[in-house]
N, C-alpha and C positions, 0 to 999 in steps of 0.2 A: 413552514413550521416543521422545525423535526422533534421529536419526541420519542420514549420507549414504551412501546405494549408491553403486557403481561398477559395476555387474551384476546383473540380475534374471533368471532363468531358470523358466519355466515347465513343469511336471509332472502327470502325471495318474498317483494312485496304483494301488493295483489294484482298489477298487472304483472308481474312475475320478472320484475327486472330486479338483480342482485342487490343487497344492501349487504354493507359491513359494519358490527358492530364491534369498535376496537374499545378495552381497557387499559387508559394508558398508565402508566407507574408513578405518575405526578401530578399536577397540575400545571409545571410547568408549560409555558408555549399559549396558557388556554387564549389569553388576550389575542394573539394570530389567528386562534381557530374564531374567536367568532367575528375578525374582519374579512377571511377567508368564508364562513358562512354569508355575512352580507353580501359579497362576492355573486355565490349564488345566487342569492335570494334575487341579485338584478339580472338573472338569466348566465352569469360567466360562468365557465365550466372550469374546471380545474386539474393539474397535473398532479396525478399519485401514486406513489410510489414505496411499496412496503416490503422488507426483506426482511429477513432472519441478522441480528445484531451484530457484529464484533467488534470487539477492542483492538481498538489500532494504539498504532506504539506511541509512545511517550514525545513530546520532544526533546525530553531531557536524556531519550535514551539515541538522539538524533544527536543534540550537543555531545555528547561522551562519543558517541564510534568519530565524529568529525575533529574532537579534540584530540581522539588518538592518532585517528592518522595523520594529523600534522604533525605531531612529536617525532613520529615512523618517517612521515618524508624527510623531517630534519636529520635523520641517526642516515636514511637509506639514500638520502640526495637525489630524492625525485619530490613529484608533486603530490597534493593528496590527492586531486584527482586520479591521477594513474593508481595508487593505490586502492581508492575506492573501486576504480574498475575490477582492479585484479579480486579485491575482498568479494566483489558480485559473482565474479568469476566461479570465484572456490565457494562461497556461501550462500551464494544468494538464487532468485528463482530466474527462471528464461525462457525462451520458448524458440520456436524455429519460425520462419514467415517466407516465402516466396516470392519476389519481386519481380518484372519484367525486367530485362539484362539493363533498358534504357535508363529503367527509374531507379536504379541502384544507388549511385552517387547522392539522388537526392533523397532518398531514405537513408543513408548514412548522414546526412546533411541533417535532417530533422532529427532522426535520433541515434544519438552520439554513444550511445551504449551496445554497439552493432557489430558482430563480425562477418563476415564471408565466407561461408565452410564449402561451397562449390556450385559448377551448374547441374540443373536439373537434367534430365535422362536425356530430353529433346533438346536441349541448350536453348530453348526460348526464354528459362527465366534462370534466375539464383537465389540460392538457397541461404540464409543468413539467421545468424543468429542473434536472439535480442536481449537483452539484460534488462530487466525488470528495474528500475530505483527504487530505493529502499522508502521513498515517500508512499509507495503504494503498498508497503508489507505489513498486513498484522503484526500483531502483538509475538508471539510464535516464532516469526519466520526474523523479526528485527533481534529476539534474544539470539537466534542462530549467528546470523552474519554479526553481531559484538562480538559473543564468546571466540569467534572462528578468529575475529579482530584483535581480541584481548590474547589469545595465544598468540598469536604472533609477535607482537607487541614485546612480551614476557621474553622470546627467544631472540629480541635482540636487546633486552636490556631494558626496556623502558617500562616505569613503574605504570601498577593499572592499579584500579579500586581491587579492594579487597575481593575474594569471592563473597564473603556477609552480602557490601554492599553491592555487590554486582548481584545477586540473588535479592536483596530490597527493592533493587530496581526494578528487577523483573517482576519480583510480586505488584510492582505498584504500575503495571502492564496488565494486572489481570488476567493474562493469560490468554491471549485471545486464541484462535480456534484456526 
């Protein structure tokens, strides 16, 4: 069951083991919650899991950066792949990660959004870098990598939504955090 709180309240019962009392914003989901209570009631224990919310991007705003850079590869004579990369590049988030020298190949093998920026001090491992996909970016970080998309777009020629609609879009992203 997932659902959104507006209110979390903590308790300690009387043998002094925690209770949570969550407010959620609907009632949505309730029919899960009380097959998941029966659940209990026959002794099962259950996995739970409670964060702070955010708005993840659209997929309309997933359809639009993919529609652009197929127009881009048409005008640039490459793939959209290679362009998405490059958009990650310039736009998008990444992080660095450490490999032993052996398991390199197949870390680039599993994830394909990898560079090679050198070896470590002792040369027992290397150093790489990893490009985040944009399946995994809020709301925030997905307006960054279009806009950064839609300029470029613009400087060779190819028509993009209006800034209106590029800004409806994003409002209808909410904003995420």
């Amino acid at each position: 069951m997932k659902s959104q709180a507006s209110q979390i309240r903590l308790q300690f019962n009387a043998g002094m083991k925690p209770e949570i009392i969550i407010t959620l914003k609907s009632r949505d989901g309730l029919e899960s919650l009380e097959e998941l209570k029966t659940a209990t009631d026959k002794g099962k224990a259950l996995d739970c899991e409670i964060k702070v919310h955010r708005e993840r991007r659209s997929l309309d705003s997933n359809g639009y950066l993919w529609a652009l850079l197929g127009k881009m590869a048409e005008v640039l004579n490459t793939t959209k792949d290679e362009l998405y990369l490059k958009a990650l590049k310039d736009y998008g988030r990444y992080t660095y990660v450490v490999v032993k020298n052996e398991a390199v190949e197949m870390f680039k093998q599993l994830y394909k959004l990898t560079e090679e920026v050198g070896q470590t001090k002792n040369g027992e491992g290397t150093q790489l870098l990893y490009y985040f996909g944009s399946s995994l970016y809020d709301s925030k970080q997905m307006a960054t990598l279009i806009n950064g998309v839609v300029s470029e777009a613009k400087e060779i020629g190819i028509e993009t939504m209006t800034p209106e609609e590029i800004n409806r879009m994003n409002a209808s992203w909410k904003g995420g955090n």
